[in-house]
N, C-alpha and C positions, 0 to 999 in steps of 0.2 A: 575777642577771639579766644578758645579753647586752645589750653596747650595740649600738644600731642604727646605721651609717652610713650616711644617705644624703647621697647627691652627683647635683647638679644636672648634668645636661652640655647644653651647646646643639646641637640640630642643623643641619645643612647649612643647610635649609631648612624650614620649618614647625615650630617652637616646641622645648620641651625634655622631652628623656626624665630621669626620676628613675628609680633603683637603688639597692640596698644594694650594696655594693662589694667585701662577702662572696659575693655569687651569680656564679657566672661570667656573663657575656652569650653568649647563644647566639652559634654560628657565624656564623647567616643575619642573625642583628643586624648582630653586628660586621662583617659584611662590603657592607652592603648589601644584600643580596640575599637579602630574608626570605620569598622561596620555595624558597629555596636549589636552585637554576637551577646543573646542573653546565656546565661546562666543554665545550664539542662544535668549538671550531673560530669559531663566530660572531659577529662583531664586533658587539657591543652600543651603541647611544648610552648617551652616562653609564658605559662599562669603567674603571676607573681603568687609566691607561699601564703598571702595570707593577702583573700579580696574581702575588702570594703563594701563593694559597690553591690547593693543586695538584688541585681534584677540585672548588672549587664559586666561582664566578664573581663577583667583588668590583665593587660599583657606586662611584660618587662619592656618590651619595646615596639615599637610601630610595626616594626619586621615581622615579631610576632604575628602584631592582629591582623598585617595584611596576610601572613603564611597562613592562618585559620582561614581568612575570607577566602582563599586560593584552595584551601583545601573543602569548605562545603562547596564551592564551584566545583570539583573533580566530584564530589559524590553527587552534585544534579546533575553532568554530565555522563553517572554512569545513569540515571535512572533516566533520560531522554529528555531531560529539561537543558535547551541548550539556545534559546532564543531568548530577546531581553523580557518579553512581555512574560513567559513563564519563567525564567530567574528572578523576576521581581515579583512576580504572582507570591513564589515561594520564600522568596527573601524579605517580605513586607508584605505579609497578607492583608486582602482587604479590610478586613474587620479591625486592623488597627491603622491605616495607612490609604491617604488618600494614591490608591494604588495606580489607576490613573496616567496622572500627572506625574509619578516617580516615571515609571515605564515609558513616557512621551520623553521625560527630562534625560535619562539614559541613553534611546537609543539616539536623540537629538548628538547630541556630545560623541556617542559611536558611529554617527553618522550613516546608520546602518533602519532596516524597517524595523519594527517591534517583532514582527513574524518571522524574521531571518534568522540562521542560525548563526552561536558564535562559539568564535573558535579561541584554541588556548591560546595564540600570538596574540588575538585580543581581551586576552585580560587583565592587563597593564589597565589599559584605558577604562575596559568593564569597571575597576575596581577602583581606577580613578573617580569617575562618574557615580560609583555609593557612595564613595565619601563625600564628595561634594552635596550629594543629595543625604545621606544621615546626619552632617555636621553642619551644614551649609558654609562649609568653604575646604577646599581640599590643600595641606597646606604642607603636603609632605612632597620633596622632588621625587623625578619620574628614576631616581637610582635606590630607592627607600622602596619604593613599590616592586620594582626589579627583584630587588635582595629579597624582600617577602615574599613574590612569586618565585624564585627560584629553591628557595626553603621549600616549599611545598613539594 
């Protein structure tokens, strides 16, 4: 039988993540930014001074990347992208992303149709549901996502 190691770690802010120490941590964990938000030029609040990561955009803190992920939701919301199948169209374009399947995975978890519109009270959950679907596992509580929507 496999022994298990988990290890406690503390976060920035808002409580602590457990892992086995066997599993790698996703990119968009380890970097902050668990929408994994590439790289365009844009100076973010919450950037750490100096990113590493040459293709996807490293926060100080979870707070952060979800405050970004809240903040390109308000600018498709200003352009009339406000349903899941066009927020993932545009969040995950087809051409890298079996787009699909993310949009079925989404609104399944929103409980909502792909073609219905969504609104800002859900985008706790919206933004729950990227991260499970960019990381494959969403491993922040529903007060971490809060705080980074309320940044926004």
């Amino acid at each position: 039988m496999k022994a298990v190691h988990l290890l406690m770690i503390g976060a920035a802010v808002g409580g602590w993540l457990m892992y086995d120490k066997h599993i790698k941590t996703p990119r968009g964990i380890r970097n902050h930014n668990p929408g994994n938000i590439e790289r365009t030029g844009t100076e973010w609040q919450g950037m750490r001074p100096i990113q590493t990561d040459k293709r996807f955009l490293q926060f100080e803190s979870p707070e952060y990347g979800v405050r970004a992920m809240a903040r390109i939701l308000a600018s498709y919301e200003g352009r009339g992208v406000n349903t899941v199948q066009g927020i993932i169209h545009t969040w995950a374009p087809p051409h890298e992303n079996d787009t699909g399947s993310y949009v079925a995975s989404v609104a399944n978890k929103l409980g909502v149709l792909a073609s219905q519109p969504i609104y800002r009270q859900q985008w706790p959950t919206l933004i729950a549901a990227i991260i499970q679907h960019e990381n494959g596992r969403q491993p922040y509580p529903a007060e971490v996502i809060a705080a980074g929507v309320a940044m926004a």
